[in-house]
C-alpha positions as CSV (number, residue, x, y, z in Angstrom):
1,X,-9.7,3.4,-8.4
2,X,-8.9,1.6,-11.3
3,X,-10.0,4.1,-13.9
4,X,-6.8,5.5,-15.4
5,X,-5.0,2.8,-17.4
6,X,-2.2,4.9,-18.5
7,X,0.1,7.5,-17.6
8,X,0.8,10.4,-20.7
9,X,3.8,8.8,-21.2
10,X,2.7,5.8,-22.1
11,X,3.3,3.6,-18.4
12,X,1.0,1.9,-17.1
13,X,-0.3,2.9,-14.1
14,X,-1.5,-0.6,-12.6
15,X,-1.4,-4.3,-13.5
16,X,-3.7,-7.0,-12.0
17,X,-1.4,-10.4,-12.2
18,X,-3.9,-13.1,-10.6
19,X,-5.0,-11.8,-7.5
20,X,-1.8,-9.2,-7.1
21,X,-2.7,-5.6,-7.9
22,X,0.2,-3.6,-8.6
23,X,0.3,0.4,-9.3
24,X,3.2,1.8,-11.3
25,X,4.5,5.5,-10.6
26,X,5.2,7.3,-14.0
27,X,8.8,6.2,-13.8
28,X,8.0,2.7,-14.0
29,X,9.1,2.0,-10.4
30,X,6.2,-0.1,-8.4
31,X,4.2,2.1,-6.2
32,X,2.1,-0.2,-4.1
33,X,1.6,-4.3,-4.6
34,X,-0.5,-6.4,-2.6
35,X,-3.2,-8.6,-2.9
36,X,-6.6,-7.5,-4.6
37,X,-9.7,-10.1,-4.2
38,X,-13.0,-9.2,-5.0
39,X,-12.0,-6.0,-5.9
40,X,-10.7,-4.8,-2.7
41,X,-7.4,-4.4,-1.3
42,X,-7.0,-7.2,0.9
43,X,-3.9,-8.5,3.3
44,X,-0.4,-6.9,3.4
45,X,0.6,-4.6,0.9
46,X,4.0,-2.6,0.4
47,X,3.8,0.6,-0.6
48,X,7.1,2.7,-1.8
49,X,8.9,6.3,-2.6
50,X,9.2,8.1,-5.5
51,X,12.9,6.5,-5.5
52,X,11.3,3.0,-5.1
53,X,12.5,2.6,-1.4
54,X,10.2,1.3,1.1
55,X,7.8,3.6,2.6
56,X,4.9,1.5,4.5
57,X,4.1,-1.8,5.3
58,X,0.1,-2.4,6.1
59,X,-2.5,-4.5,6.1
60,X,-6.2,-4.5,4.7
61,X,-9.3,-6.4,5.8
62,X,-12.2,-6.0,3.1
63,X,-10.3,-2.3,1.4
64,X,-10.0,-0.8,4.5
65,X,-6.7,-0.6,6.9
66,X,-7.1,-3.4,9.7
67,X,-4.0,-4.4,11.6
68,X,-0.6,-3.2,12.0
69,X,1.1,-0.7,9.8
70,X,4.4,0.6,10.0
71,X,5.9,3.3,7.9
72,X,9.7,3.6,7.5
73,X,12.1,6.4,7.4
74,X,14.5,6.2,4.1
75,X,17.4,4.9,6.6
76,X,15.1,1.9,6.7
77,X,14.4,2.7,10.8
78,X,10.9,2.6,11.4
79,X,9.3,6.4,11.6
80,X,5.8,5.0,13.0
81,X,3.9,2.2,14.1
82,X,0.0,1.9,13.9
83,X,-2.5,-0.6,14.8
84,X,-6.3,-0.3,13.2
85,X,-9.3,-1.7,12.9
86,X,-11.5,-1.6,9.8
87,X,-10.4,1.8,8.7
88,X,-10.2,3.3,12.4
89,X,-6.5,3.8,14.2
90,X,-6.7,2.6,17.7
91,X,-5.5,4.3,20.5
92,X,-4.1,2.0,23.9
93,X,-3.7,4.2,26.7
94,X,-1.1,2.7,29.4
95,X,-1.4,2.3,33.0
């Protein structure tokens, strides 16, 4: 995962500030940020376009998705809304 330090133009593709891991697209623009413990993606973390606007919002429990995650149409309306647990979407069925 973290294997490729830099891009062929020179940018960095990641940067580990504390316990904040944040990956870089080749423009410089962030790409994802979020917490990084033990090695593993951990909590909420943002993750972004090409254009730097906000793509997802979601949350990790041990480097796998656990929780809600919503992803975002570039209007900034939400496109999606997903719930999972450890790595596996759930599915509610209503009544």
């Amino acid at each position: 995962m973290l294997e490729k330090k830099n891009y062929k133009n020179g940018q960095q593709t990641y940067e580990i500030n504390g316990n904040t891991l944040t990956y870089f697209l080749k423009t410089g623009l962030i790409k994802a940020q979020g917490p990084f413990i033990n090695e593993m993606m951990e909590g909420e973390w943002i993750f972004n376009r090409e254009d730097g606007s906000l793509w997802t919002i979601g949350h990790f429990l041990h480097h796998q998705k656990h929780g809600a995650w919503t992803r975002y149409h570039r209007d900034g309306s939400i496109e999606k809304q997903q719930t999972f647990q450890f790595g596996k979407e759930m599915k509610y069925r209503t009544v």
